[in-house]
C-alpha positions in Angstrom: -40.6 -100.6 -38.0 -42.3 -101.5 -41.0 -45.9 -100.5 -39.2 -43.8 -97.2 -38.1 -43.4 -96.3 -42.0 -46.9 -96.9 -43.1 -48.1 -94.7 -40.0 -45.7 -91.9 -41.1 -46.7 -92.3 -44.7 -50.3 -91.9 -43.9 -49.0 -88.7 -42.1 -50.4 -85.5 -44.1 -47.6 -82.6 -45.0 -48.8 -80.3 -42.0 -48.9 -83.4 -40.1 -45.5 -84.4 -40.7 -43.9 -81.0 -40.3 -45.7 -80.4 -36.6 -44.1 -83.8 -35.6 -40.7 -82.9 -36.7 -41.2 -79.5 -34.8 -42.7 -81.5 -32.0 -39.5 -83.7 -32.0 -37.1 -81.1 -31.9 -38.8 -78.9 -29.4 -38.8 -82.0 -27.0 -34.9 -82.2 -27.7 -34.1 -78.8 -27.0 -36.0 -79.3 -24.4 -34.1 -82.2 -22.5 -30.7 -80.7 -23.9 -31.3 -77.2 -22.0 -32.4 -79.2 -19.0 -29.2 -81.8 -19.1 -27.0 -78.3 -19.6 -28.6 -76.4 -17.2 -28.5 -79.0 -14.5 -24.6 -79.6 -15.6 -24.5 -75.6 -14.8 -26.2 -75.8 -11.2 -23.0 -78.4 -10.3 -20.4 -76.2 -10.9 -19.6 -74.0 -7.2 -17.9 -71.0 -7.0 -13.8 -72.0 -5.8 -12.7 -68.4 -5.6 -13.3 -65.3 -6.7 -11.8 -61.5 -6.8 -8.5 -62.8 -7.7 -5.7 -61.1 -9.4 -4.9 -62.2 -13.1 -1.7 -63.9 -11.5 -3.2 -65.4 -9.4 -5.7 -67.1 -11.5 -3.5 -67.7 -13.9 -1.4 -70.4 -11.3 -4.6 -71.7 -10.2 -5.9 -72.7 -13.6 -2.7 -73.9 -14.5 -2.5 -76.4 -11.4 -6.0 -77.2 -12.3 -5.2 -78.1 -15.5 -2.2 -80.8 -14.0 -4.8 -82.2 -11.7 -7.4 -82.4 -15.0 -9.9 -80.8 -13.3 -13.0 -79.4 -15.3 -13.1 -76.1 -14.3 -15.4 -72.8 -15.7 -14.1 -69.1 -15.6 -16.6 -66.4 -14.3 -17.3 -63.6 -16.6 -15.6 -61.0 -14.4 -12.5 -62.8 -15.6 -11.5 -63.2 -11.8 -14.1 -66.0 -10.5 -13.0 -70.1 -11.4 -16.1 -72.6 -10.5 -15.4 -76.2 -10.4 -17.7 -79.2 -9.5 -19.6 -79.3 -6.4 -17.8 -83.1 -5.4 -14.3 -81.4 -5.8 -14.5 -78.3 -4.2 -13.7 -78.8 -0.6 -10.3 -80.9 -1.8 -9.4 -78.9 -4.2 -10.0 -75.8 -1.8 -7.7 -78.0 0.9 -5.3 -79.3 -2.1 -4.5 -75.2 -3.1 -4.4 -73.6 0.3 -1.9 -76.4 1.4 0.4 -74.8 -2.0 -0.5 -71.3 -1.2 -3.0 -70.6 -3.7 -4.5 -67.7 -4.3 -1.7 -65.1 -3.2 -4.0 -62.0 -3.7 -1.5 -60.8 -6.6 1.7 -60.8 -4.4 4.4 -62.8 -2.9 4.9 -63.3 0.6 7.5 -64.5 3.0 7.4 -68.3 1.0 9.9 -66.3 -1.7 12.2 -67.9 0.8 10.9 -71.3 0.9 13.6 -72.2 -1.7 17.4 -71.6 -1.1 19.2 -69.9 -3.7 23.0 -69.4 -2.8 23.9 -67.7 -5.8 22.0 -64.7 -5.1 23.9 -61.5 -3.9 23.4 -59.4 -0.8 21.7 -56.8 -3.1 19.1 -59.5 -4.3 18.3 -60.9 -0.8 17.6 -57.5 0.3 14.6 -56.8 -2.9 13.6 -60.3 -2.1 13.2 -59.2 1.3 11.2 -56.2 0.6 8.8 -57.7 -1.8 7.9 -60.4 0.7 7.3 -57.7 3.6 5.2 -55.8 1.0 3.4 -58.7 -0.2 2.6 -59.9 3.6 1.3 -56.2 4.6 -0.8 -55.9 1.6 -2.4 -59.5 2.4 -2.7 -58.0 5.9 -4.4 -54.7 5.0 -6.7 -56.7 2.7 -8.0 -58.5 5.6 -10.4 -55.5 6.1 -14.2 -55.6 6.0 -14.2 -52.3 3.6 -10.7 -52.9 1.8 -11.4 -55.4 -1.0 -7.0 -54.7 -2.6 -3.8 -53.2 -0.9 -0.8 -52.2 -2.8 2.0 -51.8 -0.5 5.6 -49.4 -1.6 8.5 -49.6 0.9 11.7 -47.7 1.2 13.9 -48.7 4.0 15.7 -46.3 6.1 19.0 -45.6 4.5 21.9 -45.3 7.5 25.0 -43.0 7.3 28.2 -41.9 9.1 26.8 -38.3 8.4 23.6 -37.3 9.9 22.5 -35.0 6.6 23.2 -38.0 4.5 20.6 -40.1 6.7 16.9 -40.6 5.2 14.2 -42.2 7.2 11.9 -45.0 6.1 9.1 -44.4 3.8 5.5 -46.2 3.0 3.2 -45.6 0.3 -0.3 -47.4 0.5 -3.1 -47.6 -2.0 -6.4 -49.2 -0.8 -9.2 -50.2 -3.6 -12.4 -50.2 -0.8 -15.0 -52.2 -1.5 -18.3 -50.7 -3.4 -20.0 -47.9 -1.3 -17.4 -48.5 1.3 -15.6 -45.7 3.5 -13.0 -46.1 5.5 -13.3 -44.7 9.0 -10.5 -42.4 10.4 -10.1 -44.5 13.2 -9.4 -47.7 11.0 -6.9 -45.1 8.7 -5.0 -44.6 12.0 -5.2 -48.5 12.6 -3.5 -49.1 9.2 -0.9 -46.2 9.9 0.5 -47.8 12.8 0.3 -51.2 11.6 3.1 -50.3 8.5 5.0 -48.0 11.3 4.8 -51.2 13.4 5.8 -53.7 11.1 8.5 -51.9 9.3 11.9 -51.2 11.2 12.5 -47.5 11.4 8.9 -46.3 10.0 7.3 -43.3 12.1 3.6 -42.7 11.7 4.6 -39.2 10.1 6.0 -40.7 6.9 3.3 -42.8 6.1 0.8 -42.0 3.3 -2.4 -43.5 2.7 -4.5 -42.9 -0.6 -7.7 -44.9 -2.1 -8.2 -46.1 -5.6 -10.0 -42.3 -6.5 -6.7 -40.3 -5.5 -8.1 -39.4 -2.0 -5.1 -38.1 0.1 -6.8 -40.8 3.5 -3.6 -39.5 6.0 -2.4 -36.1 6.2 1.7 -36.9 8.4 2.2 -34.1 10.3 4.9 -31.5 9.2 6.8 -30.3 11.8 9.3 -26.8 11.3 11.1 -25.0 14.0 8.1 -23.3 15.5 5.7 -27.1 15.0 3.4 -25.7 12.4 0.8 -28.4 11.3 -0.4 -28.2 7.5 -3.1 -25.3 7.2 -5.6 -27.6 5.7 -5.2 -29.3 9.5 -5.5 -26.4 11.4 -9.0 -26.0 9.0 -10.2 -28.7 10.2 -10.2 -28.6 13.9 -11.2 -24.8 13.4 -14.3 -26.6 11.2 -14.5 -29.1 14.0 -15.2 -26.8 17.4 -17.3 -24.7 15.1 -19.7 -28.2 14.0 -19.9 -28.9 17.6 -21.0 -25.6 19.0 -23.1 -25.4 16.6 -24.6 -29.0 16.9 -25.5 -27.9 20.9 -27.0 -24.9 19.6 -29.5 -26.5 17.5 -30.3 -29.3 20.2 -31.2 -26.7 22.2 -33.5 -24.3 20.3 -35.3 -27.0 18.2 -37.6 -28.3 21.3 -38.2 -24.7 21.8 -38.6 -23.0 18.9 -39.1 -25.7 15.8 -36.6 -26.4 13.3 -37.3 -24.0 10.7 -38.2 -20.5 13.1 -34.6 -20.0 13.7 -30.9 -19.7 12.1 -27.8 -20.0 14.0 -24.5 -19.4 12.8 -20.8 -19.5 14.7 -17.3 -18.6 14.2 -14.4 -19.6 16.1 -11.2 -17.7 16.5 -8.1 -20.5 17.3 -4.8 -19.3 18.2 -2.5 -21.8 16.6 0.7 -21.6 18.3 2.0 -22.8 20.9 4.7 -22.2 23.2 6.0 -22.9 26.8 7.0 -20.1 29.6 9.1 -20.4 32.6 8.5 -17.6 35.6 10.4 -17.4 39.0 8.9 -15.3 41.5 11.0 -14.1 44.8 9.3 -12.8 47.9 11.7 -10.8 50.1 9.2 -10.2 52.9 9.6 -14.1 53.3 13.2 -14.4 54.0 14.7 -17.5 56.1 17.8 -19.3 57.6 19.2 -21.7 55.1 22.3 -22.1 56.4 24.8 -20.9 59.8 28.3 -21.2 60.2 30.9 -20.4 63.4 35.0 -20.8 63.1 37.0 -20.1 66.0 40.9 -20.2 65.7 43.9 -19.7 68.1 47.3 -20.2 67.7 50.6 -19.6 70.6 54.7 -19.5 70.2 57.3 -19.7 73.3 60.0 -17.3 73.4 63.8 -17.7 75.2 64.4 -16.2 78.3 67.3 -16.0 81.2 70.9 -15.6 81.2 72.6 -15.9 77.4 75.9 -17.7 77.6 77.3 -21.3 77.1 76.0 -22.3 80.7 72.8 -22.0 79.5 73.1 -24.0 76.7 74.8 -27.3 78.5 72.6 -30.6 78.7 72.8 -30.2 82.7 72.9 -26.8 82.7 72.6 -25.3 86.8 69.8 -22.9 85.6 67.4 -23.3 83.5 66.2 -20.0 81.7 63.0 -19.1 81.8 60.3 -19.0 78.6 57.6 -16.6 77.3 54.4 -17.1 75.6 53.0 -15.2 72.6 50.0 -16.1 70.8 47.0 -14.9 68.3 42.8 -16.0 68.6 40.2 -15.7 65.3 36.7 -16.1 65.7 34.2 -16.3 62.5 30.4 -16.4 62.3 28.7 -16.9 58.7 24.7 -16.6 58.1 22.8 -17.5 55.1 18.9 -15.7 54.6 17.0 -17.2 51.4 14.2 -15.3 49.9 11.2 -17.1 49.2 11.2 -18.4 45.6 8.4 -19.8 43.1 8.8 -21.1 39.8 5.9 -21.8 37.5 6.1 -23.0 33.7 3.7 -22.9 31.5 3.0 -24.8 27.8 0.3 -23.8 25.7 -0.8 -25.7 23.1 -2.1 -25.3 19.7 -6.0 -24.6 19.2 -6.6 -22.4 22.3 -9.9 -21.1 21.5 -9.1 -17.2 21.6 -12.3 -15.9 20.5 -16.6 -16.8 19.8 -19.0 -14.7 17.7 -22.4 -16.3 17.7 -25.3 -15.1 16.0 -29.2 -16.2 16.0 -32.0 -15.3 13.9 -35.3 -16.0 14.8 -38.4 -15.5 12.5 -41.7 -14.1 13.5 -45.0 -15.1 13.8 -47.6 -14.1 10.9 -51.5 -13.6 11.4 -54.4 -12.5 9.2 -56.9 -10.1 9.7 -59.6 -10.4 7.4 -60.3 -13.1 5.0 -60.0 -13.3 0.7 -57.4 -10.5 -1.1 -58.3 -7.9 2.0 -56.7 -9.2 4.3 -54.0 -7.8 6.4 -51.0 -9.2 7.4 -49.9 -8.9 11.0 -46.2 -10.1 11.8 -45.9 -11.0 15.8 -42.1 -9.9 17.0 -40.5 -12.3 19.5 -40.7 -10.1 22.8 -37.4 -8.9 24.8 -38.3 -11.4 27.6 -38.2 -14.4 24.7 -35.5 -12.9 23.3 -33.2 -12.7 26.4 -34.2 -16.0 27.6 -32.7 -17.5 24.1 -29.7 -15.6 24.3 -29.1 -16.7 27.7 -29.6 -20.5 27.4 -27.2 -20.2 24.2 -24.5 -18.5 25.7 -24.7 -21.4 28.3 -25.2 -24.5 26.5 -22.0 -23.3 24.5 -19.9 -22.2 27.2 -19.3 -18.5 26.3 -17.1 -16.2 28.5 -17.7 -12.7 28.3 -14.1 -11.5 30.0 -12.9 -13.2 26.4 -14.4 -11.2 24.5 -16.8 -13.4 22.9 -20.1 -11.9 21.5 -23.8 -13.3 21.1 -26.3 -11.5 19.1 -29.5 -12.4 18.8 -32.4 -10.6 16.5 -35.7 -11.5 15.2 -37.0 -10.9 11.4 -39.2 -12.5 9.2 -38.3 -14.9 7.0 -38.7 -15.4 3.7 -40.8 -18.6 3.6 -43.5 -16.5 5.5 -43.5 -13.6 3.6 -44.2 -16.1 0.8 -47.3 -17.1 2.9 -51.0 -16.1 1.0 -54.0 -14.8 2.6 -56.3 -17.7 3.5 -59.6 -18.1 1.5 -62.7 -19.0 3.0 -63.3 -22.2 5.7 -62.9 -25.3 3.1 -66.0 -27.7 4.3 -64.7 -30.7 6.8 -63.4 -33.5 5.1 -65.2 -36.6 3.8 -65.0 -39.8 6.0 -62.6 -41.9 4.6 -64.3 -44.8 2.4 -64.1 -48.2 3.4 -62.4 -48.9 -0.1 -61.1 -47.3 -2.7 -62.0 -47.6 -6.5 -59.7 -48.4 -9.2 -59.4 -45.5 -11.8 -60.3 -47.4 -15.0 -63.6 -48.4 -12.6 -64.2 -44.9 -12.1 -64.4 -44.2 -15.7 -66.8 -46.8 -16.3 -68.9 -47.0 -13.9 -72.3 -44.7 -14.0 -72.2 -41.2 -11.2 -74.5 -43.2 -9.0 -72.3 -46.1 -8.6 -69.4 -43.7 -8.0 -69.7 -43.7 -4.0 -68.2 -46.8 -2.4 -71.1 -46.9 0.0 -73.5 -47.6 -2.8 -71.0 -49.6 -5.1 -71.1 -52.0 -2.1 -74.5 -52.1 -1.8 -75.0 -52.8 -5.2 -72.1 -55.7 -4.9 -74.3 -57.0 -2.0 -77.5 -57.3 -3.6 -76.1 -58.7 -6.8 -74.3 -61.4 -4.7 -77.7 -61.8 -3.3 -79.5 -62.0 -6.0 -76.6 -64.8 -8.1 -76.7 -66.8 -4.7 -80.9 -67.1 -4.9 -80.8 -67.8 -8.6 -78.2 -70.4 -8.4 -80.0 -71.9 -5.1 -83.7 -71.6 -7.5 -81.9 -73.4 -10.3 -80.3 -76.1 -8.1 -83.6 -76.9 -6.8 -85.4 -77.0 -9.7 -82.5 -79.3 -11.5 -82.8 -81.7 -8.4 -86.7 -81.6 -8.8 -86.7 -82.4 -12.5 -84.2 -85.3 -12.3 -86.5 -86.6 -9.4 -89.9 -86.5 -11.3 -87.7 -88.5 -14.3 -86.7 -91.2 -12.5 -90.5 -91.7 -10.5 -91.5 -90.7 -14.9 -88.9 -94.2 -15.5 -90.7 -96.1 -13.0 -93.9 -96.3 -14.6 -95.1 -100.0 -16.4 -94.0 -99.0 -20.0 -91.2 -96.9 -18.7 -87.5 -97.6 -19.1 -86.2 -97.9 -15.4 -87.2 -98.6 -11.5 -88.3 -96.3 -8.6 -85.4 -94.3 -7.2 -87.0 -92.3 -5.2 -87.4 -93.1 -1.6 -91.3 -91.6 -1.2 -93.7 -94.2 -1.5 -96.0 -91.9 -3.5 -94.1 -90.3 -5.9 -94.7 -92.4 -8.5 -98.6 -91.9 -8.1 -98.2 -88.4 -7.6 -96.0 -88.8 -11.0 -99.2 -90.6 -12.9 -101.4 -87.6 -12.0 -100.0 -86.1 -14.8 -101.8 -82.8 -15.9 -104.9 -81.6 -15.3 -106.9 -82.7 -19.0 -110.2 -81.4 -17.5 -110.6 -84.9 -16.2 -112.7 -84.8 -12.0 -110.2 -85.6 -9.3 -112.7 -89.0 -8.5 -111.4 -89.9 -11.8 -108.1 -89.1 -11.4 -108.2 -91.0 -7.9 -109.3 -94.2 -9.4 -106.6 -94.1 -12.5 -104.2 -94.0 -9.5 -105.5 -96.3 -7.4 -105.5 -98.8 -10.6 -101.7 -97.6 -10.9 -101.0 -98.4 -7.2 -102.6 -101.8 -7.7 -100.4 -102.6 -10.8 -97.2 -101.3 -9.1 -98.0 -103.4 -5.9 -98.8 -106.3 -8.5 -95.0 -105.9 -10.3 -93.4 -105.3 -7.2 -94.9 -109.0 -5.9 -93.9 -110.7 -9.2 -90.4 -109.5 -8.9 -90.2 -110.8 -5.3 -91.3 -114.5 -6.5 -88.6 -117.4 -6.1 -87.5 -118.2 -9.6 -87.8 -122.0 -10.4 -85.1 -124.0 -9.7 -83.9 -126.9 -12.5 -81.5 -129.2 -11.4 -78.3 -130.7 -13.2 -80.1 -134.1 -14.2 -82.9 -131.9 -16.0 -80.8 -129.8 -18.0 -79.0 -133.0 -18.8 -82.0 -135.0 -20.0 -83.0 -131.9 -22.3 -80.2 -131.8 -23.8 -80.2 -135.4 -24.6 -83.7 -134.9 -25.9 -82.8 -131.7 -28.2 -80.2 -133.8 -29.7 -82.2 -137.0 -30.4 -84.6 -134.4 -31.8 -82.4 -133.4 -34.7 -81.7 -137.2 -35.0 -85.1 -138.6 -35.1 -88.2 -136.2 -35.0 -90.6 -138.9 -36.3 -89.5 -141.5 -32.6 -89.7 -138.3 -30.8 -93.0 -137.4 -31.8 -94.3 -140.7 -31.4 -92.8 -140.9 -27.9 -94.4 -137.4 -26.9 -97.6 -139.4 -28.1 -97.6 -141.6 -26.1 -96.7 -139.6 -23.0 -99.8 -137.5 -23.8 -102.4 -140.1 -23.8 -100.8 -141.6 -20.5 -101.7 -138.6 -18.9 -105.1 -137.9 -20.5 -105.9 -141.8 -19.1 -104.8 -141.4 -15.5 
């Protein structure tokens, strides 16, 4: 610590202050990395929710203490990545979120003290709440807000009311609802509700768009006018749609106008017609009766004789009867009944109407010229009207009516003489030149052709001089190390040619003859060969016992140089003697 001090002491004032900024950069630093990486952990858990709704969920998150973060939309609750699937599983499992409204689990707790009247609004919230969850299960629909009136029932038929619905859909951003999913969502309320037609359903989105138009029927079945609008709008769009897929192969899409108008009857009604055919006549039915009927009369003598239960004679009897005989035929004409419904949008009438434009040519060239306009000739004109009249069904009996006429419009009479033949156009270039090139670069250089050319040689050219002074590098750090190998130099040969380093002890031409110059360098190869043999000679080899005994000397030596010298004496004359 103590060597820490004396090191910052030594510090200068600039010195010291680019530390302590140093320092506190680096712990900014590590602090936005340690909070930014304690960001990245947190996941979304939900989003989209409805203030309720988020309002339970942080509250249960804050019984569970679970760190949790709130979105800056104010609807959107992150948590940490290792929680998120339980806690997802955990809130589900409790019915969290409820997208703003209560369902069918308003019932999950009994409550005997509530009266008839309070089951009944419990009952309609939770149908609300479970539609509007259902209706926001749509891809486009991000919210739902559900109303419900239930049918109200009577002794008295005036005092009965039908049920009711009233939807209000928040789509999603640049979403549109299509009017087959509108219907879908229609009959899913008139479905789910008990007593709910179709008709007395209304649909709106979160802009005040009216989305279903019920149908309002009256005595005669009148729809809305706006409706009626519509399908007029409708058979005109398609009639007109053929027309134009017709004519555009033909005659391009901007040499002709088309227009239509459809006349709809509206009403409808139904007719019932019985015909009879007396010529046609036939048996339906024959009947014969035949009736007779008799009484016997008295006869013979009156008296009491007559009268007795034996009596001797029996008087004689007389018959007197009546006979009826009846014949019935029935004839039945022949009989046929037909009825008839019509039904609204019969299409009563067609009025269709194209104008072609016509062809323009000059005559002449520059502010002389004449204008010529070429009129579309009957045969053209003829064949248009009759392919028209058939791609769109028309029926002349009706009364319907095609006109067809040719003028010019006013896009060509906008049209100017042409001036004289412009030149043909330049190839393309291979590249194109940046403007801020353009204005520096000389006219010359101004064509991509020679710009590239240029480019080319001057690549040329760098690549030569860069190959030259590579070269001449290599060859000047060659001649320095055969310069190094010379006796009186300061290295060895590193070059692998044998007679660089004669070649090297040329040196210049001093005005010296080349059998002078040939001698000096055959002395130098002499002297090379000469060093080159000494270096290659075994060094002498001194063994242990030696270095030992010279040691021993050295020290004796220091000891006593007078005995030395006497014994190196005597060593000498024993050699000069043998």
């Amino acid at each position: 610590m103590n060597q820490i001090i004396e090191l910052f002491d030594r510090l200068s004032l600039r010195q010291k202050i680019s530390l302590a900024l140093t320092i506190l950069a680096v712990g900014g630093g590590i602090y936005w990395i340690v909070q930014s990486q304690k960001e990245k952990d947190f996941k979304l858990l939900f989003t989209q929710m409805a203030p309720e709704d988020a309002g339970h969920l942080t509250t249960r998150l804050r019984e569970k203490n679970v760190e949790y973060k709130i979105g800056d939309d104010g609807s959107s609750i992150y948590v940490r990545s290792a929680k998120l699937a339980e806690l997802r599983l955990d809130l589900a499992a409790q019915g969290l979120p409820r997208t703003g409204r209560i369902g069918f689990e308003i019932f999950d707790k009994t409550n005997f003290a509530l009266t008839e009247f309070a089951e009944q609004v419990n009952y309609q919230r939770a149908l609300e709440g479970e539609l509007e969850r259902t209706v926001s299960s749509l891809r486009e629909v991000e919210s739902a807000r559900v109303h419900l009136t239930f049918a109200k029932q009577s002794i008295f038929q005036d005092n009965r009311q039908p049920a009711k619905a009233s939807v209000v859909l928040k789509l999603k951003s640049a979403a549109r609802l299509a009017p087959s999913s509108i219907q879908s969502v229609i009959f899913l309320l008139s479905s789910a509700v008990e007593g709910l037609s179709p008709d007395h359903v209304s649909l709106i989105d979160q802009n005040g768009n009216l989305l279903s138009r019920p149908r309002k029927f009256s005595s005669a079945e009148e729809e809305y006018p706006e409706i009626l609008l519509e399908y007029r709008q409708k058979v005109e769009k398609d009639m007109l749609a053929k027309i134009n897929a017709t004519l555009t192969p033909l005659l391009g899409e901007e040499k002709y106008r088309a227009g239509v108008t459809v006349d709809c009857d509206m009403t409808s009604g139904e007719a019932s017609e019985e015909i009879y055919d007396p010529e046609k006549a036939v048996v339906t039915s024959e009947q014969k009766t035949e009736d007779s009927s008799g009484i016997p009369l008295a006869s013979g003598v009156p008296g009491t004789a007559s009268n007795l239960p034996r009596p001797t004679s029996r008087p004689a009897s007389s018959h007197t009867g009546t006979q009826r005989k009846t014949e019935s035929t029935n004839y039945q004409a022949s009989r046929s009944i037909r009825r008839t419904k019509t039904p609204q949008g019969a299409i009563k009438r067609v009025s269709l109407s194209v104008l072609l434009d016509q062809g323009l040519r000059w005559e002449g060239i520059g502010p002389k010229a004449k204008r010529v306009f070429e009129v579309p000739t009957p045969e053209k004109i003829k064949a248009i009207k009759d392919v028209v009249s058939a791609a769109i069904g028309l029926v002349p009996d009706r009364g319907d009516l095609v006109i067809v006429e040719s003028l010019p419009f006013d896009a060509t009479l906008q049209l100017t003489a042409p001036g004289p033949p412009l030149p043909p156009a330049p190839p393309k270039p291979l590249f194109d030149i940046p403007a801020y090139l353009l204005n520096i670069l000389p006219a010359p250089l101004k064509d991509p052709l020679v710009l590239l050319a240029v480019i080319i040689a001057a690549g040329v050219l760098l690549l030569g001089l860069a190959l030259g002074a590579f070269l001449f590098l290599r060859k000047g750090k060659k001649a320095k190390r055969i310069a190094q190998s010379v006796p009186g130099g300061h290295g060895t040969i590193k070059s692998d040619n044998p007679n660089a380093a004669l070649i090297a002890s040329l040196g210049p031409d001093d005005g010296r003859s080349f059998e002078d110059r040939l001698a000096e360098q055959q002395n130098l190869q002499r002297r090379l060969a000469d060093n080159e043999l000494a270096r290659l000679k075994m060094p002498e080899v001194t063994t242990q016992k030696g270095k030992i005994l010279q040691q021993h000397i050295s020290d004796e030596a220091k000891k006593d140089p007078i005995m030395i010298a006497q014994i190196l004496r005597s060593w000498l004359h024993a050699d000069k003697e043998k």
